[in-house]
N, C-alpha and C positions, 0 to 999 in steps of 0.2 A: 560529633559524628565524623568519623574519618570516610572518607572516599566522595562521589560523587553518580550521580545521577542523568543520565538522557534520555530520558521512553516519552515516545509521543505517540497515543492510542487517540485515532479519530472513527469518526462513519459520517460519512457524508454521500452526498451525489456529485459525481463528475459536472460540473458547469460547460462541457465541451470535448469533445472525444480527444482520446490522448494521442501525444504526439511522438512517434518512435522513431529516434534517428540512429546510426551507426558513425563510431565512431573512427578516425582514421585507422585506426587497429582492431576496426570490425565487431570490437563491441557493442553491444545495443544498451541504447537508455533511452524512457519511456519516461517522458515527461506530462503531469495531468496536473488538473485543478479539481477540488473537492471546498464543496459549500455545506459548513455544519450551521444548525440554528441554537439559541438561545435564547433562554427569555427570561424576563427582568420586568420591576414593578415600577411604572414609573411614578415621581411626586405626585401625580391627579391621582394614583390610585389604579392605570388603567394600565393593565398587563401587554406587555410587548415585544415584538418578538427582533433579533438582530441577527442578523446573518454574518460570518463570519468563514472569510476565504485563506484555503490553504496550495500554496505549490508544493507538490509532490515530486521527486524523481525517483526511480524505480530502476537498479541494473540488475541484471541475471547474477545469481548469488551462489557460489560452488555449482553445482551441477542443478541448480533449479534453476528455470530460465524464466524468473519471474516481469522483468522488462516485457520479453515476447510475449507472455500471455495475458497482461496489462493490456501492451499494444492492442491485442488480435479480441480479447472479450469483455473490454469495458468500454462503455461509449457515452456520450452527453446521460446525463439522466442516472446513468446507474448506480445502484445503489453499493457502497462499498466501506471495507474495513481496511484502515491499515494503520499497521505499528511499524516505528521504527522511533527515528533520532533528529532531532532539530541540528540543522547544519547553517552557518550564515558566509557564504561565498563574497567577497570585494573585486574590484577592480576598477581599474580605470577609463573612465566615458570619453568618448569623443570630445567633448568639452573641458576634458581635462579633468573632471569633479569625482573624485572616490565613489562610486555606487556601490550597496550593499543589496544581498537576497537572502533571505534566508527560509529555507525548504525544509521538508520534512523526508530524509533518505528512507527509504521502505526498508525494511525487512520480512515484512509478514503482510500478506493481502489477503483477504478473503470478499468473494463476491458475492453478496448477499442475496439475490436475486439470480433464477434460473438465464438460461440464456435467451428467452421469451422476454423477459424483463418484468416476471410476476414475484414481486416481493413473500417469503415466505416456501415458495419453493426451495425444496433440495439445495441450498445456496452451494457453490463449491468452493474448495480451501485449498489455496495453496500452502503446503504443510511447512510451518514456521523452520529455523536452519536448526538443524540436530545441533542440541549440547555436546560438548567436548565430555569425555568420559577417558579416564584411565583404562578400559578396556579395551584388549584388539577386536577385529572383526566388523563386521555389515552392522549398520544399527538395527535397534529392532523395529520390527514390521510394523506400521503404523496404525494396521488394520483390527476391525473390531474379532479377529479372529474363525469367522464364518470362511469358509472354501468350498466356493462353488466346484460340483465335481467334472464340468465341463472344464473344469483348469487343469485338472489331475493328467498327467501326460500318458500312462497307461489304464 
């Protein structure tokens, strides 16, 4: 198999409302935790569940400002998707000892839950980064095609 692979698809719940900072050059990033579960049989026989924690960071992505709205509508509890890519950052501790991180870079969030925090509601999407395409031009419209005639400017 030539080539290689990074896609990391979770859904979990935020463990703690996320933390949005700006960075000297005024970019924002949105840093959160998300708790997925799993379960497993254990040797007695008796099913069991693990819990298992991700850090997330999240920067505004071409013209989606998915950081800010990370920031501004996810909070302890809620429920959420996001794809991106495993990233493992180093440096050097105060103690002198190599530390490693390793996150999961968002690309794609989607909030599973209204902004009530009722699962199953109308969740909102923020819409994954347009494919690269050989054509010029606007991409195309993301929309199920319906046009409200309140939109129509004449």
């Amino acid at each position: 198999m030539a080539g290689s692979l990074n896609r990391v698809m979770l859904i979990g719940r935020c463990t703690a409302d996320p933390e949005m900072r700006y960075l000297p050059s005024g970019q924002p990033v949105t840093q959160l935790r998300i708790a997925t579960n799993r379960y497993s049989t254990a040797q007695d026989g008796e099913r069991r569940e693990f819990t298992d924690y991700h850090d997330v960071v999240v920067w505004n992505m071409g013209g989606r400002k998915l950081a800010e709205l990370a920031g501004q509508y996810l909070k302890k509890g809620s429920l959420v998707y996001i794809e991106g890519r495993l990233q493992t950052r180093s440096w050097d501790g105060q103690d002198g000892q190599k530390r490693y991180r390793t996150e999961v870079n968002a690309n794609d969030i989607q909030f599973l839950e209204s902004r009530g925090g009722e699962a199953g509601d109308q969740p909102a999407r923020v819409a994954p980064f347009p494919a690269a395409t050989s054509q010029e031009g606007p991409p195309p419209d993301p929309g199920d095609g319906d046009i409200d005639p309140d939109d129509i400017p004449f």
